[in-house]
C-alpha positions in Angstrom: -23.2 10.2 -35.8 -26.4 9.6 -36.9 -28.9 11.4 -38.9 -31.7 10.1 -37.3 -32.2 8.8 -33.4 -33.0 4.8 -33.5 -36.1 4.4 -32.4 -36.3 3.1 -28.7 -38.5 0.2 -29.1 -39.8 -0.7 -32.8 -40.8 -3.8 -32.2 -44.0 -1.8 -31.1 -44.8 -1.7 -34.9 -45.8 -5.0 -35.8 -44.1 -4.6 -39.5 -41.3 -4.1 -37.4 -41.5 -6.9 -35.1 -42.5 -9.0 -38.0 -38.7 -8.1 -40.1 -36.8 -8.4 -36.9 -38.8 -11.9 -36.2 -37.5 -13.3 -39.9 -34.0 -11.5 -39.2 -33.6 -13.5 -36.5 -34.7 -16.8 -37.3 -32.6 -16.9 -40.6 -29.7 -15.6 -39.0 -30.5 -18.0 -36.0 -29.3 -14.8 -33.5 -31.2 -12.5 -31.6 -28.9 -10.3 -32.5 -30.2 -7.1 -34.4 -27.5 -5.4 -35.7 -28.0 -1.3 -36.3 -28.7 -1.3 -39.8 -32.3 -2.8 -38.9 -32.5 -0.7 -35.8 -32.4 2.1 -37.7 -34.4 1.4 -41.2 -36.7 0.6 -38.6 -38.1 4.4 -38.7 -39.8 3.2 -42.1 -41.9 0.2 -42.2 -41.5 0.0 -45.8 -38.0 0.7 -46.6 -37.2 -2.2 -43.8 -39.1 -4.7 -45.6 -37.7 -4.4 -49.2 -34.3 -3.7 -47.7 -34.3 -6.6 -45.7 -35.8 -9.0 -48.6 -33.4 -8.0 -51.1 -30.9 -8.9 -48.2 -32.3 -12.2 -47.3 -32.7 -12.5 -51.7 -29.3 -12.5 -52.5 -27.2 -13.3 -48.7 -29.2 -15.9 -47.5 -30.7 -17.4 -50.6 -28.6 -20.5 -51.8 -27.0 -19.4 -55.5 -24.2 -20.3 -57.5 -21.9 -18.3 -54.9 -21.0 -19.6 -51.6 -22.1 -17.8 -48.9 -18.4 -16.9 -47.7 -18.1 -15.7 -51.3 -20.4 -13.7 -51.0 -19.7 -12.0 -47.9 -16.2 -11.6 -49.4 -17.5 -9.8 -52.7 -19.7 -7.2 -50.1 -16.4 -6.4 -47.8 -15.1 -5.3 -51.5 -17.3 -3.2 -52.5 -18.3 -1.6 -48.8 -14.6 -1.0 -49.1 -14.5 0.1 -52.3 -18.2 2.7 -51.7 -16.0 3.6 -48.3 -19.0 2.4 -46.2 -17.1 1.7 -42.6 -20.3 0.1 -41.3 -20.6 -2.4 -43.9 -17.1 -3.3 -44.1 -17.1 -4.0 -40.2 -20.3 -6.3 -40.0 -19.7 -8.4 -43.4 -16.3 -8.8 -42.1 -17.5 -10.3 -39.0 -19.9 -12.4 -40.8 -17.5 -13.6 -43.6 -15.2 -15.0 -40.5 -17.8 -16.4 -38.8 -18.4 -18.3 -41.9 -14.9 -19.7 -42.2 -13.1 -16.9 -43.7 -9.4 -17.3 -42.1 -6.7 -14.2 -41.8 -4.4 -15.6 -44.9 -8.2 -15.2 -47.4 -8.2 -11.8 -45.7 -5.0 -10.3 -46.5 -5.7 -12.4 -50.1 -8.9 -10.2 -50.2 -7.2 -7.2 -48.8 -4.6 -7.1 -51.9 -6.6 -8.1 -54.4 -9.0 -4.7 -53.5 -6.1 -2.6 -53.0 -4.8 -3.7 -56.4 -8.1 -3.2 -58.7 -8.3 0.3 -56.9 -5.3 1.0 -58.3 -5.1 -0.7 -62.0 -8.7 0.7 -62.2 -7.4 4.3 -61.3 -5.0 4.0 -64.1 -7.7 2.8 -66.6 -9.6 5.7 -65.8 -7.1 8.2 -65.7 -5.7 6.6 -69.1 -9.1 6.3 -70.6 -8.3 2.9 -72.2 -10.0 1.7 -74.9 -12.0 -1.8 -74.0 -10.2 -4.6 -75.9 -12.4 -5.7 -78.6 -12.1 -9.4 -77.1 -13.5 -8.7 -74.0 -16.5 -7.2 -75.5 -18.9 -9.8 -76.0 -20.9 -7.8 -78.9 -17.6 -8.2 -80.8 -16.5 -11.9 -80.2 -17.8 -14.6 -82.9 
């Protein structure tokens, strides 16, 4: 459940109508997923929200957009953020991720959840050659 009610029509607020109207043309869907619905209660927190979004997801960068939506399923995992796992899932397949990269990306986050576990509980030292301060 919620801890707010989604607002019934906020494309009243022309902020609003103005996010969604970018949303949907650079995601070329009328689809509004919840997330915007309900930021949608705060002008302000929708617009940075979804710039940072449209910043690093939609912005060409040295990472490929399936990348990138593969790198967000691991750390919505990881944060145990259901939501986010379930739509950048959807949106890494629609961009070409196929079952064998998700079972790849499946292990690989099941496996640094665990080696990372045993760092921590081991409190390992950080190799000196992994620190870039101490390489030449």
């Amino acid at each position: 459940m919620s801890t707010i009610a989604r607002h019934q029509d906020p494309e009243t607020n022309p902020r609003v109508k103005t996010v969604f109207d970018d949303i949907r043309a650079t995601r070329k869907s009328d689809f509004i997923n919840n997330m915007w619905h309900y930021l949608a209660f705060d002008a302000d927190l929708l617009e940075t929200t979804w710039a940072e979004v449209k910043s690093v997801m939609a912005t060409p960068s040295a990472l490929d957009p399936l990348v990138k939506e593969m790198l967000y399923i691991a750390v919505s995992v990881t944060n145990g953020c259901g939501y986010c796992a379930h739509s950048h899932t959807a949106a890494a397949k629609a961009k070409g991720m196929t079952s064998e990269q998700h079972a790849d990306l499946l292990r690989v986050i099941a496996l640094a959840a665990k080696t990372n576990q045993l760092a921590t509980a081991l409190q390992l030292p950080v190799d000196a050659v992994f620190n870039a301060d101490d390489r030449p």
